[in-house]
C-alpha positions as CSV (number, residue, x, y, z in Angstrom):
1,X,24.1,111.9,100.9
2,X,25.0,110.3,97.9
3,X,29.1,109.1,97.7
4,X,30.6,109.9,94.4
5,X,33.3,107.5,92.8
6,X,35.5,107.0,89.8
7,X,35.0,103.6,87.8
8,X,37.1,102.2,85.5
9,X,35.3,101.1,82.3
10,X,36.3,99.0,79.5
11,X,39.3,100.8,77.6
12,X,40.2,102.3,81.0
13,X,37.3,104.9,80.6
14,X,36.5,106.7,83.6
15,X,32.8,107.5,84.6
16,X,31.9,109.1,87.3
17,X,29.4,107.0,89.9
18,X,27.4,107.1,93.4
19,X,27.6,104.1,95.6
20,X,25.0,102.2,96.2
21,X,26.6,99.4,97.8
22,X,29.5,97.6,99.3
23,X,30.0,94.0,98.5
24,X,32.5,91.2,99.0
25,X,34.4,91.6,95.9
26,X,32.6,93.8,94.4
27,X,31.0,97.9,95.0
28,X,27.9,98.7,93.4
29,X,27.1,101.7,91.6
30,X,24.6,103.9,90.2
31,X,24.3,106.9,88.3
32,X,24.6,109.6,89.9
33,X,21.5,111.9,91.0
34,X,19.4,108.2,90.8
35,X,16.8,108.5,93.7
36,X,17.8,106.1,96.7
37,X,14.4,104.7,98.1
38,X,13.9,102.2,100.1
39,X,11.3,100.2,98.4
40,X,12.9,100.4,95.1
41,X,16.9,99.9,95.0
42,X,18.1,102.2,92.2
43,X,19.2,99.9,89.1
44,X,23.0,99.1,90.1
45,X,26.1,97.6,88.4
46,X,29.0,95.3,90.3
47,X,32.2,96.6,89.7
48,X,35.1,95.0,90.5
49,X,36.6,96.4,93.8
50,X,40.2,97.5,92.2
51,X,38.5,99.7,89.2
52,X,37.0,102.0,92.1
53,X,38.5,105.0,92.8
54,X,37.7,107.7,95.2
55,X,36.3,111.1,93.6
56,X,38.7,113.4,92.5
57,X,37.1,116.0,90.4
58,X,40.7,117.2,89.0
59,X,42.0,113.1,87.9
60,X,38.1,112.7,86.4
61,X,38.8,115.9,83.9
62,X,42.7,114.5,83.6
63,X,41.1,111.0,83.1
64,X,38.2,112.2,80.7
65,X,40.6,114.0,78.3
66,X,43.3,111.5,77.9
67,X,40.5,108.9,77.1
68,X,38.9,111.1,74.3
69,X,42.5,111.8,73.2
70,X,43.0,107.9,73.2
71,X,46.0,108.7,75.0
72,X,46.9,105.3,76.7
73,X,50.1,106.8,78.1
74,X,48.5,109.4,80.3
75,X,45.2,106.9,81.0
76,X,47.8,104.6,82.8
77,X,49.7,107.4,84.6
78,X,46.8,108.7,85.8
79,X,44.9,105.7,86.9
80,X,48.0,104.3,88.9
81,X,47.5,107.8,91.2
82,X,44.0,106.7,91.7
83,X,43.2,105.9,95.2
84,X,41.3,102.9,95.6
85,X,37.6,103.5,97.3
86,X,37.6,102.3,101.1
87,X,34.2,101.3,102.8
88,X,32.0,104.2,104.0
């Protein structure tokens, strides 16, 4: 079962991402729906522990407006209720 996340992107866009893997300082993601096989790892990006967020279907709509609004104001409100992603 795939774990769905929020990740911070450059402007403090929010996209939404599964998990792929946990690392020291950094969580791994994929996009989501990618098949998981053993032999082949799905194609992954590091993100930086602090700009995951767990999934919050409501905050990813708040988050996806106020970033095609360009409203800064309400991107930093609502990414300071973000919860940070723990470990499965």
């Amino acid at each position: 079962m795939e774990k769905y996340v929020i990740a911070m992107t450059y402007g403090k866009t929010p996209v939404l991402r599964s998990v792929v893997e946990f690392g020291e300082r950094v969580i791994y993601l994929a996009l989501p729906g990618q098949e998981f096989e053993r032999e082949v790892p799905p194609v992954s990006v590091g993100f930086p522990n602090e700009f995951v967020f767990e999934h919050d279907e409501r905050l990813f709509a708040d988050l996806e407006k106020a970033a095609r609004d360009s409203d800064q104001s309400a991107l930093d409100s609502l990414w300071k209720s973000a919860r940070p992603i723990r470990p499965i």
